[in-house]
N, CA and C atoms as an extended XYZ file, in Angstrom:
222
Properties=species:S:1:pos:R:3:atomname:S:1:resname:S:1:resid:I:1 pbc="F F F"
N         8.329       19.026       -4.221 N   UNK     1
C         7.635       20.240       -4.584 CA  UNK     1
C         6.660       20.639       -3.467 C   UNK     1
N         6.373       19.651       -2.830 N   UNK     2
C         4.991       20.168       -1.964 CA  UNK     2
C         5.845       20.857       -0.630 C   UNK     2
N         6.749       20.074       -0.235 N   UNK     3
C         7.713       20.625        0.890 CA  UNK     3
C         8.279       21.799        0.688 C   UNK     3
N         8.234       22.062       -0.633 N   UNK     4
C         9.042       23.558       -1.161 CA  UNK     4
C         7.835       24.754       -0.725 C   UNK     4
N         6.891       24.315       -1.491 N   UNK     5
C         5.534       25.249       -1.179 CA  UNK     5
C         5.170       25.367        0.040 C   UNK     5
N         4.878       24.117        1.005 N   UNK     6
C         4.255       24.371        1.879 CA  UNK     6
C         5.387       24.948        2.988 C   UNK     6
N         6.639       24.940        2.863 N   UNK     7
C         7.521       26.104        3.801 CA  UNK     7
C         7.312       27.550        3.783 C   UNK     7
N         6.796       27.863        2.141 N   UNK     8
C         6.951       29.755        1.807 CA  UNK     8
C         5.738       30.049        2.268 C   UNK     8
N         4.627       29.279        2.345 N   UNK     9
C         3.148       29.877        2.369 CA  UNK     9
C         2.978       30.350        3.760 C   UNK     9
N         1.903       31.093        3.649 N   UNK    10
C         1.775       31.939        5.168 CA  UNK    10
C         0.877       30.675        5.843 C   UNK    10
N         0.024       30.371        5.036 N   UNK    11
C        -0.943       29.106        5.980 CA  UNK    11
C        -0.785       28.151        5.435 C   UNK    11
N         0.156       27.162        5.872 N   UNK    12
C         0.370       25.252        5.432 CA  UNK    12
C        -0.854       24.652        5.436 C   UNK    12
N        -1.223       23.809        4.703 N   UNK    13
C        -2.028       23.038        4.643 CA  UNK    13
C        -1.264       21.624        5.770 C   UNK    13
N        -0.151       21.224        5.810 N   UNK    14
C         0.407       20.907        7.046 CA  UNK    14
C         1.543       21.311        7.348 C   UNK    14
N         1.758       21.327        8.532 N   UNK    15
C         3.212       21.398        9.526 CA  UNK    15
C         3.978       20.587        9.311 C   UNK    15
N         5.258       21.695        8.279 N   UNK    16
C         6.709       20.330        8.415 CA  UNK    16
C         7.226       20.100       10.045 C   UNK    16
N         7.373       21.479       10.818 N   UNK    17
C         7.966       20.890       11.987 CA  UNK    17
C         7.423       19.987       12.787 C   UNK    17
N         6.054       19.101       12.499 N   UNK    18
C         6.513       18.013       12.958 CA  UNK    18
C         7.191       17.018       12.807 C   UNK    18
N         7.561       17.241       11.961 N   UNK    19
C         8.978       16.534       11.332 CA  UNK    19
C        10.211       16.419       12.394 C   UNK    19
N         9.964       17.330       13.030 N   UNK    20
C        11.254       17.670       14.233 CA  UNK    20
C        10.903       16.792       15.287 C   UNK    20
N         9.927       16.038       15.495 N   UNK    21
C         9.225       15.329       16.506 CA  UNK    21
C        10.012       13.887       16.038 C   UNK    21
N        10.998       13.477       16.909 N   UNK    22
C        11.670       12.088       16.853 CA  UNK    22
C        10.628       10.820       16.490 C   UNK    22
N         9.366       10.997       17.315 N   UNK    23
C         8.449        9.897       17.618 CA  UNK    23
C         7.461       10.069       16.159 C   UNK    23
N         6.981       11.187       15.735 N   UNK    24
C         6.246       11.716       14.780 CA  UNK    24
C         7.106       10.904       13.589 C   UNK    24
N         8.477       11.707       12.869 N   UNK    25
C         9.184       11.076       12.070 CA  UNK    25
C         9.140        9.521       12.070 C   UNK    25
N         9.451        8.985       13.192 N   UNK    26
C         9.766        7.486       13.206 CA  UNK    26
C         7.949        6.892       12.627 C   UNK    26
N         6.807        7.804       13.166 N   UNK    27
C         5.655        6.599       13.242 CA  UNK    27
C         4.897        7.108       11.868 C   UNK    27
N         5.534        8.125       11.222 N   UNK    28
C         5.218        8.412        9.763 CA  UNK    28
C         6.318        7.215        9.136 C   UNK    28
N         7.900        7.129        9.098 N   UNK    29
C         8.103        6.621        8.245 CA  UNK    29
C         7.549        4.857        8.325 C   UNK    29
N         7.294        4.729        9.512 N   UNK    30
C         7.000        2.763        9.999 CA  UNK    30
C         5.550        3.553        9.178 C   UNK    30
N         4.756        4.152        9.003 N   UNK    31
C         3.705        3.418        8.496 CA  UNK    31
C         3.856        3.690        7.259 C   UNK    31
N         4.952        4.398        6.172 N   UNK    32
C         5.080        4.316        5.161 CA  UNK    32
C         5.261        3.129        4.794 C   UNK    32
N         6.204        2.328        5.475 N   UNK    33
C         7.253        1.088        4.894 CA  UNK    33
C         5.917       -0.100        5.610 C   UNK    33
N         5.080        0.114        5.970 N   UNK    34
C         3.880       -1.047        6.132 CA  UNK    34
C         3.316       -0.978        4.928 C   UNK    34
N         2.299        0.444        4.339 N   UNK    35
C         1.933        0.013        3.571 CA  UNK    35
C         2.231        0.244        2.390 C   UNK    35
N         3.760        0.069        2.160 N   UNK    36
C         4.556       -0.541        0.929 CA  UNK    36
C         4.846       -1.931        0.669 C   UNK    36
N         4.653       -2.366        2.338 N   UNK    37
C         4.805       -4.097        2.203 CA  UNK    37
C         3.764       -4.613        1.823 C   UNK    37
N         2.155       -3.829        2.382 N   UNK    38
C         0.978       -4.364        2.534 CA  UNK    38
C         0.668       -4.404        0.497 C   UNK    38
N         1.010       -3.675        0.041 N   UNK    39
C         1.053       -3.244       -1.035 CA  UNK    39
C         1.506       -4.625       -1.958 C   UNK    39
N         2.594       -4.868       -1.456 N   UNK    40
C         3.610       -5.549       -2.165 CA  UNK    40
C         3.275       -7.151       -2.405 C   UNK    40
N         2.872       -7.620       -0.926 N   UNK    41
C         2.133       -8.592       -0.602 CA  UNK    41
C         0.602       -8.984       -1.280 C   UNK    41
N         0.260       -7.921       -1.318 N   UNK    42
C        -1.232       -7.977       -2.278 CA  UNK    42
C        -0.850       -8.298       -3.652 C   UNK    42
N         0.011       -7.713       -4.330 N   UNK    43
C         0.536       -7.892       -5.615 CA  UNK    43
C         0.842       -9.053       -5.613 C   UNK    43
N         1.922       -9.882       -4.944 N   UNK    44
C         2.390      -10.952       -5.095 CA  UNK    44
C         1.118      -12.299       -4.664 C   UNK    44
N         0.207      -11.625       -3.836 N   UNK    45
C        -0.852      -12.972       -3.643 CA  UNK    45
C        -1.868      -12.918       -4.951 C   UNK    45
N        -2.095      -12.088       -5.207 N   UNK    46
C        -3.134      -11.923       -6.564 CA  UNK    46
C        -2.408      -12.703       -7.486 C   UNK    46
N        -1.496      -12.269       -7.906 N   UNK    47
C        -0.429      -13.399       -8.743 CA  UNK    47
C        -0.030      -14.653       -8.501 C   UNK    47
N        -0.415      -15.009       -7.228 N   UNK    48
C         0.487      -16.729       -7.123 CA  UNK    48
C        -1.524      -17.152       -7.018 C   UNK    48
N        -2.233      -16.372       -6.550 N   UNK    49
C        -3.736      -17.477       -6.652 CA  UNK    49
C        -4.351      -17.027       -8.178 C   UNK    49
N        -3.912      -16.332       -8.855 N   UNK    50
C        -4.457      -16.444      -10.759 CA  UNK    50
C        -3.386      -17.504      -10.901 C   UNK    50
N        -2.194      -17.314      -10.816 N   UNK    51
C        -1.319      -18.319      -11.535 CA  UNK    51
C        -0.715      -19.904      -10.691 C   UNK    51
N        -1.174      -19.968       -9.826 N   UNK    52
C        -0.746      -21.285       -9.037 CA  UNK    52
C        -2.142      -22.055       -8.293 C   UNK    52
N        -2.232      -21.174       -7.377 N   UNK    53
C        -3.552      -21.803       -6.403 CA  UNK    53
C        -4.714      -22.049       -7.197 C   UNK    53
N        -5.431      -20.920       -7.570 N   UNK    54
C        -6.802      -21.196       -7.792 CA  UNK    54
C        -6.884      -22.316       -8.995 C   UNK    54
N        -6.096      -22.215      -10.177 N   UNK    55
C        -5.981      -23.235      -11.053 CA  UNK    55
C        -5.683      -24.958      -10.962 C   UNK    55
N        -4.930      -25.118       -9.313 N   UNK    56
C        -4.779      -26.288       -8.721 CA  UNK    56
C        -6.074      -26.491       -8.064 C   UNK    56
N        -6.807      -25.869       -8.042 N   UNK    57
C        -8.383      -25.952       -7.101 CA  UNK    57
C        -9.419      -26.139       -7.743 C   UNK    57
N        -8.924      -26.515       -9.307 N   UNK    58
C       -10.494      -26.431       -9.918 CA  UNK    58
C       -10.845      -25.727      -10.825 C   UNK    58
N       -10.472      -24.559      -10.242 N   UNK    59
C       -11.021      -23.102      -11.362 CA  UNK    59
C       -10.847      -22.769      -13.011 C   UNK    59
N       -11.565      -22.660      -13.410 N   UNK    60
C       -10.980      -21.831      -14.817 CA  UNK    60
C        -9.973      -21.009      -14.561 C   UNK    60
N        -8.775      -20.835      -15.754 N   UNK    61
C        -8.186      -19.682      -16.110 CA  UNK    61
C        -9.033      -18.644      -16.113 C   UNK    61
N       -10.106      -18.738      -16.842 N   UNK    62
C       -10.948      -17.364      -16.960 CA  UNK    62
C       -11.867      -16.850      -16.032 C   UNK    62
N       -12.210      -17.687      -14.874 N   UNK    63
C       -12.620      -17.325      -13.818 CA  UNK    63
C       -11.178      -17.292      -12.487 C   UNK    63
N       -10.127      -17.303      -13.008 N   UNK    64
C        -9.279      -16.997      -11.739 CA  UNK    64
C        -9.219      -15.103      -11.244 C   UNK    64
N        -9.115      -13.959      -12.515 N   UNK    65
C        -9.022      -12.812      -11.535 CA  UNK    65
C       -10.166      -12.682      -10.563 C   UNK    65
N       -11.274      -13.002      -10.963 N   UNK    66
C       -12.659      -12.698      -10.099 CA  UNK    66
C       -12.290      -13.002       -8.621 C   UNK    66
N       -12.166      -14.660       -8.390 N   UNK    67
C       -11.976      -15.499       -7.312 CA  UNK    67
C       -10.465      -15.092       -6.636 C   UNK    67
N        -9.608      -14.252       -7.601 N   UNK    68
C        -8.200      -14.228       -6.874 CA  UNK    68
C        -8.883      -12.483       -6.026 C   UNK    68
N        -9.720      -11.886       -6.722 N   UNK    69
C       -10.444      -10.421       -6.378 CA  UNK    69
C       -11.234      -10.659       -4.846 C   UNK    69
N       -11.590      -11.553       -4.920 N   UNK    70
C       -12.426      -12.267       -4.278 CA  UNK    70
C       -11.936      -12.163       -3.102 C   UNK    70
N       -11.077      -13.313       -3.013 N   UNK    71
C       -10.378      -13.524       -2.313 CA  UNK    71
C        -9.096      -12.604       -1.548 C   UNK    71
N        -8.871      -11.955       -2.186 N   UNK    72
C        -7.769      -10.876       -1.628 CA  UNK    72
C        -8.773       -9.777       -0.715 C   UNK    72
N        -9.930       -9.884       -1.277 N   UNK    73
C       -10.766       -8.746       -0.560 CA  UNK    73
C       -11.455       -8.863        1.184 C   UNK    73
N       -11.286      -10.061        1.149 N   UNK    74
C       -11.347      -10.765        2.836 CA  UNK    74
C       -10.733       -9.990        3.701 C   UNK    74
């Protein structure tokens, strides 16, 4: 929808043709697919230190989101 709009309007809020830019395209989509990994990776570490690590370390169950918060925030 936004690509639909922002072609008809007289003033874009941005320029599709840089889209036409080989180097532009390529270093938009590499930093899409980073931070989908960076994303992905956060999800999966929050989950293995509530449910694996921090509980082998000592911690309460009920103090693991804090310390897994904690910790991801480094």
């Amino acid at each position: 929808m936004f690509t639909l709009i922002e072609s008809r309007i007289a003033e874009p809020m941005f320029q599709l043709s840089l889209f036409r830019i080989r180097a532009f395209t390529a270093g938009s989509i590499a930093g899409f697919l980073v931070a989908v990994a960076r994303g992905g990776m956060q999800f999966m570490l929050i989950i293995w230190l509530q449910g694996i690590w921090l509980p082998l370390h000592g911690y309460d169950y009920s103090d693991t989101p804090l310390w897994a918060g904690i910790s991801c925030s480094r």
